[in-house]
C-alpha positions as CSV (number, residue, x, y, z in Angstrom):
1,X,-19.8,-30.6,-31.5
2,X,-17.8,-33.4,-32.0
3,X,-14.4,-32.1,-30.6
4,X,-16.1,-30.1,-27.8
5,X,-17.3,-33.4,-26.2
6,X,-13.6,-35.2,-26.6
7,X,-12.5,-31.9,-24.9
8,X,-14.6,-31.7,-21.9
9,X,-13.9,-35.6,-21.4
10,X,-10.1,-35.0,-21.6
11,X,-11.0,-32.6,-19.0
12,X,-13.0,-35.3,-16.9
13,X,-10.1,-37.8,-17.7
14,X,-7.5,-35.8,-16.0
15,X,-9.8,-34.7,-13.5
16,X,-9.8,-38.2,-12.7
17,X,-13.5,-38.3,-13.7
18,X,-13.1,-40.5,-16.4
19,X,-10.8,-43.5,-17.5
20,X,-8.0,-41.9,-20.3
21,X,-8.6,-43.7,-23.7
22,X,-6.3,-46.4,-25.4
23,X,-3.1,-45.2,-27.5
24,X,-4.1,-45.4,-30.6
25,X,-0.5,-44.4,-32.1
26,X,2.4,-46.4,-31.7
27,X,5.7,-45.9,-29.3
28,X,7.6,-44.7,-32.9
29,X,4.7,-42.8,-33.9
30,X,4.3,-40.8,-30.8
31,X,8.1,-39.9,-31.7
32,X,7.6,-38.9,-35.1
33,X,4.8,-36.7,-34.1
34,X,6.5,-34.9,-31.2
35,X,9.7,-34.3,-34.7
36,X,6.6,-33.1,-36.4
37,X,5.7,-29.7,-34.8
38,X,5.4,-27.5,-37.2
39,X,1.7,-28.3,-38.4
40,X,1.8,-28.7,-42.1
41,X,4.4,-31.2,-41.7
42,X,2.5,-32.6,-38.4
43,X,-0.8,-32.3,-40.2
44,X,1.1,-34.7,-43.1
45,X,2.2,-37.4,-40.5
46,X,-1.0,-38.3,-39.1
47,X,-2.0,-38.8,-42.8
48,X,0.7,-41.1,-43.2
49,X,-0.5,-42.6,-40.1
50,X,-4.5,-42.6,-41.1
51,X,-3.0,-44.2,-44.7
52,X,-1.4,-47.2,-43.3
53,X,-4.1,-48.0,-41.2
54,X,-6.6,-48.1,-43.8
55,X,-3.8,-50.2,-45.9
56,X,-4.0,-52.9,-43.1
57,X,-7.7,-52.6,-42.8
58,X,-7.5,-54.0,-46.3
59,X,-5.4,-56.5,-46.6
60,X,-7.3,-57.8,-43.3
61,X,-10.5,-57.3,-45.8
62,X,-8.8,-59.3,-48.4
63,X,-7.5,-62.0,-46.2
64,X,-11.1,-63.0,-44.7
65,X,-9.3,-64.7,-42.2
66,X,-11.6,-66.1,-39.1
67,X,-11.6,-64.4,-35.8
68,X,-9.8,-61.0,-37.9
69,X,-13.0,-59.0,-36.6
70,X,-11.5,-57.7,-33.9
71,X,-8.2,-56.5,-35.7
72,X,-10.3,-54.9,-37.8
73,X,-12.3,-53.0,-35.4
74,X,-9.6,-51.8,-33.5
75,X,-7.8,-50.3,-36.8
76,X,-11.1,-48.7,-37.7
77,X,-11.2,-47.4,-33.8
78,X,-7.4,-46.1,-34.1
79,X,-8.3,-44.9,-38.2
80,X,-10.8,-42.7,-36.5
81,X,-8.9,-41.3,-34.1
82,X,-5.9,-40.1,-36.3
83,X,-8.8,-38.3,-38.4
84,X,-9.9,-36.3,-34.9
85,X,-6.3,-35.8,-34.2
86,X,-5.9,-34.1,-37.5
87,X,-8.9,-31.6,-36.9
88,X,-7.3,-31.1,-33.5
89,X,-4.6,-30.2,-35.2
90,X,-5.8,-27.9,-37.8
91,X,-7.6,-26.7,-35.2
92,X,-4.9,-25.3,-32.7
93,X,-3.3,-24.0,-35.5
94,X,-5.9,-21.5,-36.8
95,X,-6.4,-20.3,-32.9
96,X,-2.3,-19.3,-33.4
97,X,-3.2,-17.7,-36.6
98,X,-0.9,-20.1,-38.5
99,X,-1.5,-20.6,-41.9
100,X,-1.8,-24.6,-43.0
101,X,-3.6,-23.6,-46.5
102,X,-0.9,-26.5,-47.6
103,X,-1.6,-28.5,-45.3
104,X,-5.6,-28.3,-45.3
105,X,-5.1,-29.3,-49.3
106,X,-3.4,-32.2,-48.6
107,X,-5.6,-33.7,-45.7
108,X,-8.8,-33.0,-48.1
109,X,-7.3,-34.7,-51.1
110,X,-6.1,-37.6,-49.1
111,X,-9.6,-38.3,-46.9
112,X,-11.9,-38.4,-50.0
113,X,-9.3,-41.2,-50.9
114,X,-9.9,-42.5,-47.6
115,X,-13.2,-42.5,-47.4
116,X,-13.8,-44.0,-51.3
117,X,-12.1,-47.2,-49.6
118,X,-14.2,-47.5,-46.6
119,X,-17.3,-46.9,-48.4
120,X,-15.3,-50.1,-50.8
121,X,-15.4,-52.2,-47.9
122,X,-18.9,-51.2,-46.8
123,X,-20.6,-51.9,-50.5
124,X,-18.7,-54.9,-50.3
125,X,-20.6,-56.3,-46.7
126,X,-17.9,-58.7,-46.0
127,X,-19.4,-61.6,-44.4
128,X,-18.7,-60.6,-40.7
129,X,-19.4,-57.6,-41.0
130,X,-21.7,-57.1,-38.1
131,X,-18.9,-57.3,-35.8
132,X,-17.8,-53.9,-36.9
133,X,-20.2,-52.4,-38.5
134,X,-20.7,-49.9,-36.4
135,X,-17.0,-48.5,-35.9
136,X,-17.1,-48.6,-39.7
137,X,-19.8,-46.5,-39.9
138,X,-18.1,-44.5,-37.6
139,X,-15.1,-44.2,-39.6
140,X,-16.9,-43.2,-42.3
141,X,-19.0,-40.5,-40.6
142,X,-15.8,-38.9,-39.0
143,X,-13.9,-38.9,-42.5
144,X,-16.9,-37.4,-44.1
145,X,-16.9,-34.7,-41.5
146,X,-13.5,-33.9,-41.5
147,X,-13.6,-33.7,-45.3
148,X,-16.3,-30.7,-45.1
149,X,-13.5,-29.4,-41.9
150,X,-10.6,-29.4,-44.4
151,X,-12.5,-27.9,-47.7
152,X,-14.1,-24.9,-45.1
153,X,-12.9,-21.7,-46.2
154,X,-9.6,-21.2,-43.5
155,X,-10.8,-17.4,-43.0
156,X,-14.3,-18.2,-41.7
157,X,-13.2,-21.2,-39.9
158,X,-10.9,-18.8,-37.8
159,X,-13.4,-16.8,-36.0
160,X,-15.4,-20.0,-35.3
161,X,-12.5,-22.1,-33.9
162,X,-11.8,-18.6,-31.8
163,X,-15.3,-18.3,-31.2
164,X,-15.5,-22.1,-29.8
165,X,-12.4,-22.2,-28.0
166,X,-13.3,-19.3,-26.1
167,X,-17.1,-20.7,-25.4
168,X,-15.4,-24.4,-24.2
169,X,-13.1,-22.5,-22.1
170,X,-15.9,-21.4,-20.2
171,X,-17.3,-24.5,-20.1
172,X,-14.4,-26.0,-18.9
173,X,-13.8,-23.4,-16.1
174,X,-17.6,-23.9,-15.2
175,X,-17.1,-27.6,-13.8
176,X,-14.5,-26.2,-11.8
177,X,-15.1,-25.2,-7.9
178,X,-13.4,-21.3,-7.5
179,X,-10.7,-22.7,-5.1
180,X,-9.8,-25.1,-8.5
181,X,-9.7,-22.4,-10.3
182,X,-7.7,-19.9,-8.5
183,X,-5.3,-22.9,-8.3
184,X,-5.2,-23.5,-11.5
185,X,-4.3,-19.7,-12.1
186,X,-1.4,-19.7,-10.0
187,X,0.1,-23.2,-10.8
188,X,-0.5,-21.6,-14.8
189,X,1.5,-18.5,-13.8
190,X,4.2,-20.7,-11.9
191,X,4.8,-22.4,-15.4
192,X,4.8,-19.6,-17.5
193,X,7.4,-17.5,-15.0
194,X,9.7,-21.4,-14.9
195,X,9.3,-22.0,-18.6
196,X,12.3,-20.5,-20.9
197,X,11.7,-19.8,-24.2
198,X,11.4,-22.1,-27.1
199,X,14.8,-22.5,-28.8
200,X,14.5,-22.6,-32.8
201,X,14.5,-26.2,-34.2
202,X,18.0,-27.6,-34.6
203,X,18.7,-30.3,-37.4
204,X,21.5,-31.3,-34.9
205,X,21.0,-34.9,-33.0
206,X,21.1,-34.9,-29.5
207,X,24.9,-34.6,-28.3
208,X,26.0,-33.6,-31.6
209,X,27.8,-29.9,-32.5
210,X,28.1,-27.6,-35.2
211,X,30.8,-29.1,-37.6
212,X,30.7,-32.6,-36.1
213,X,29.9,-35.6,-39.1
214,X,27.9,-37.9,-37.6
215,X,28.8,-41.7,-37.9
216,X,26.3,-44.0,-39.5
């Protein structure tokens, strides 16, 4: 349910229906993501990401430093976000019958980690701790849900991420007037006609040619 709301308001946010929502990855993480396209490997970046947040969520925790409340909530806020980024992404990749098996084991293990140390900081009620409770709570509800996500049998999930994507499709095509839509079908089959096909991934750095030994 979750993931078919933050689709239809992507929808509304390009539509211009909505404002977009705050980066919640960094310039150089953006980077390493776009590097990252096969999804195991993408799948294992955003748990880097999720990681390091959580590792400056505590050593905010540990500091109990006056006026941190807001640094805190906003890491929870971007936290939560990498954890819907890495359904999204598990996600996309079932639809293109890819197989992330490897990946899914990863990003289970890691999350009950994650969620042990929020639940830490929870137990622990830090004295200002109503200032973000409730993105803590949050965090801790999406982690839980994306823990029951990863540890779903990948056969089964399948047909319902097909079965979903399909039923939001028409959702989305529903808030859309026929003139959008039959715009929308030829500005798709303008891009598809203009758009070559995907060279294979090259090890080689921009500029640089077979046989050529890069400079440090």
């Amino acid at each position: 349910m979750k993931r078919a709301v933050c689709i239809l308001m992507a929808f509304a946010a390009c539509a211009g229906l909505a404002p977009a929502q705050k980066e919640f990855l960094t310039n150089d993480e953006i980077d390493k993501i776009r590097e990252a396209q096969e999804p195991n490997l993408r799948l294992k970046t955003y748990l880097l990401f999720a990681r390091q947040r959580l590792d400056q969520l505590r050593q905010q925790i540990l500091k109990d430093k006056k006026g941190r409340s807001l640094a805190v909530r906003q890491l929870l806020e971007d936290y939560g976000q990498i954890i819907d980024a890495i359904d999204t992404v598990s996600d996309d990749a079932l639809k293109r019958k890819v197989d992330i098996s490897v990946g899914m084991t990863e990003v289970a293990a890691a999350e009950k980690k994650f969620l042990a140390q929020l639940q830490l900081i929870e137990d622990s009620r830090p004295q200002d701790l109503d200032m973000y409770e409730v993105s803590l709570k949050n965090a801790i509800d999406t982690t839980s849900e994306s823990i029951l996500t990863a540890s779903e049998d990948l056969g089964k999930r399948t047909t319902e991420v097909t079965a979903k994507a399909e039923e939001e499709k028409k959702k989305l095509e529903s808030l859309s007037t026929p003139e959008q839509l039959k715009e929308q079908k030829k500005e798709a089959a303008k891009t598809e006609d203009a758009t070559p096909k995907r060279k294979p991934p090259t090890l080689y750095r921009p500029g640089e040619k077979p046989g050529e030994v890069t400079k440090p």
